[in-house]
C-alpha positions as CSV (number, residue, x, y, z in Angstrom):
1,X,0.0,0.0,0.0
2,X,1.1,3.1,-0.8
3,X,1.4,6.5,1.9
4,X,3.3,9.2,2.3
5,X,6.3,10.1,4.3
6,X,7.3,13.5,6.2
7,X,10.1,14.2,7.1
8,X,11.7,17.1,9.4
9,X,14.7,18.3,11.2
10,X,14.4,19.3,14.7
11,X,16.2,20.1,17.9
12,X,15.6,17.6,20.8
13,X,15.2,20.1,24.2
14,X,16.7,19.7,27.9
15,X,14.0,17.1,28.3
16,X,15.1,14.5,26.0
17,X,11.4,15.2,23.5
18,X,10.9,16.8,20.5
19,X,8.3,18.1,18.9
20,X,5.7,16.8,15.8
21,X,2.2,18.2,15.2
22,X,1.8,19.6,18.4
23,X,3.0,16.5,20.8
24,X,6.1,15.6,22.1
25,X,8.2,12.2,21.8
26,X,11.1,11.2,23.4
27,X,14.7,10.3,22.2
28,X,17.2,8.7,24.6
29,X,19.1,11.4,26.6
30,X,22.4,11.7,24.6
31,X,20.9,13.5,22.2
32,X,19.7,16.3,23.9
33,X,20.8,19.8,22.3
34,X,21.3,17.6,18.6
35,X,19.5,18.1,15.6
36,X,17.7,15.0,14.4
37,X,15.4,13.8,11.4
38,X,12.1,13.0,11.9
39,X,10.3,10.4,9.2
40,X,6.5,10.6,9.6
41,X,5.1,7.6,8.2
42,X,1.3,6.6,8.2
43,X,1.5,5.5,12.0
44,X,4.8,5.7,12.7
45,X,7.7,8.0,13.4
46,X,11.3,6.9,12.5
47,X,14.1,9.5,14.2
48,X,17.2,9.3,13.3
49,X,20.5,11.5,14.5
50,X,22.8,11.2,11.2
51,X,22.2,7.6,9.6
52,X,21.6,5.9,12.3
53,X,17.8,4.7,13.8
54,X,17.2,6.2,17.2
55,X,14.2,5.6,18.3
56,X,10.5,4.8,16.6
57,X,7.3,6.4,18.3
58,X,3.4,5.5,17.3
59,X,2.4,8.7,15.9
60,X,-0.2,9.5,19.4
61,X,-2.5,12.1,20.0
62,X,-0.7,12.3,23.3
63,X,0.6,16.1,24.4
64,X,3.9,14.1,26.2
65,X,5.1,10.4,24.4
66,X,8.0,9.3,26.6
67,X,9.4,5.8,25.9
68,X,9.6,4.3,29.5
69,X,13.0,3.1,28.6
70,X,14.3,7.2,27.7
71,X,12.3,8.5,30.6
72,X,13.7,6.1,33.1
73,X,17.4,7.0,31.8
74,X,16.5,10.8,32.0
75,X,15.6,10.3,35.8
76,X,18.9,8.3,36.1
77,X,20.9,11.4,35.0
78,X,19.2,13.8,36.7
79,X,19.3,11.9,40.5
80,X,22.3,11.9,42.2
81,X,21.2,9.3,44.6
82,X,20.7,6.1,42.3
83,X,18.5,3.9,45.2
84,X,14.9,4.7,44.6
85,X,15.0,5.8,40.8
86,X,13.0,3.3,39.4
87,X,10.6,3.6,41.5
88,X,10.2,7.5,41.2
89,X,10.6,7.0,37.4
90,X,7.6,4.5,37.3
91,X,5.1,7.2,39.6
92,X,6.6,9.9,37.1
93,X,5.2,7.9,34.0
94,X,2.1,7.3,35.5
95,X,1.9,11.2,36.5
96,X,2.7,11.6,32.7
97,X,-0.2,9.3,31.3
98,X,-2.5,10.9,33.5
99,X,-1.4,14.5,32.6
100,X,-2.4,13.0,29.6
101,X,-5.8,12.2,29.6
102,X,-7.0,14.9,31.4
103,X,-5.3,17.2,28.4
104,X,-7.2,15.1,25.8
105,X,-10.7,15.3,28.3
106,X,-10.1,19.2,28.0
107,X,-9.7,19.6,24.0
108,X,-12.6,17.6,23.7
109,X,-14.9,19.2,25.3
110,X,-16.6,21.7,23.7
């Protein structure tokens, strides 16, 4: 089946996300501050920093798409203490998804 492909060069922010249509989706840390490509496909978004694959995101109608695995790393470099990180990092996700939904309850109501 044929369907089109986007793609754009963005900046990934201090929070390990970029941004496509209005959401953000998350790259792995180390990336932070580079300039990446984007490929929108039908459902799908391939990132890329040079020629190599990075990451892939369903495309979401999520305001915040963090990868558990990035997000988890991001908490790692940001806590000093390494004990309870997963922990925190797993309450911080949920946080996320809720933030979430209660975005998408707001836009649709009318």
């Amino acid at each position: 089946s044929y369907y089109k492909t986007k793609t754009i060069k963005t900046k990934v922010n201090l929070n390990s996300l970029f941004k496509y249509q209005h959401n953000l989706y998350s790259v792995p840390p180390e990336y932070v501050g580079k300039i990446i490509s984007v490929y929108a496909t039908e459902n799908n978004l391939h990132v890329y920093y040079n020629r190599d694959l990075i990451t892939v995101h369903e495309l979401s109608n999520n305001k915040i798409n963090y990868s558990k695995v990035h997000h988890l790393e991001m908490i790692n470099n940001t806590f000093s203490k390494k004990e309870n990180i997963k922990d925190y990092a797993l309450m911080h996700f949920k946080e996320l998804e809720k933030f979430n939904e209660q975005i998408s309850n707001v836009i649709r109501e009318p």
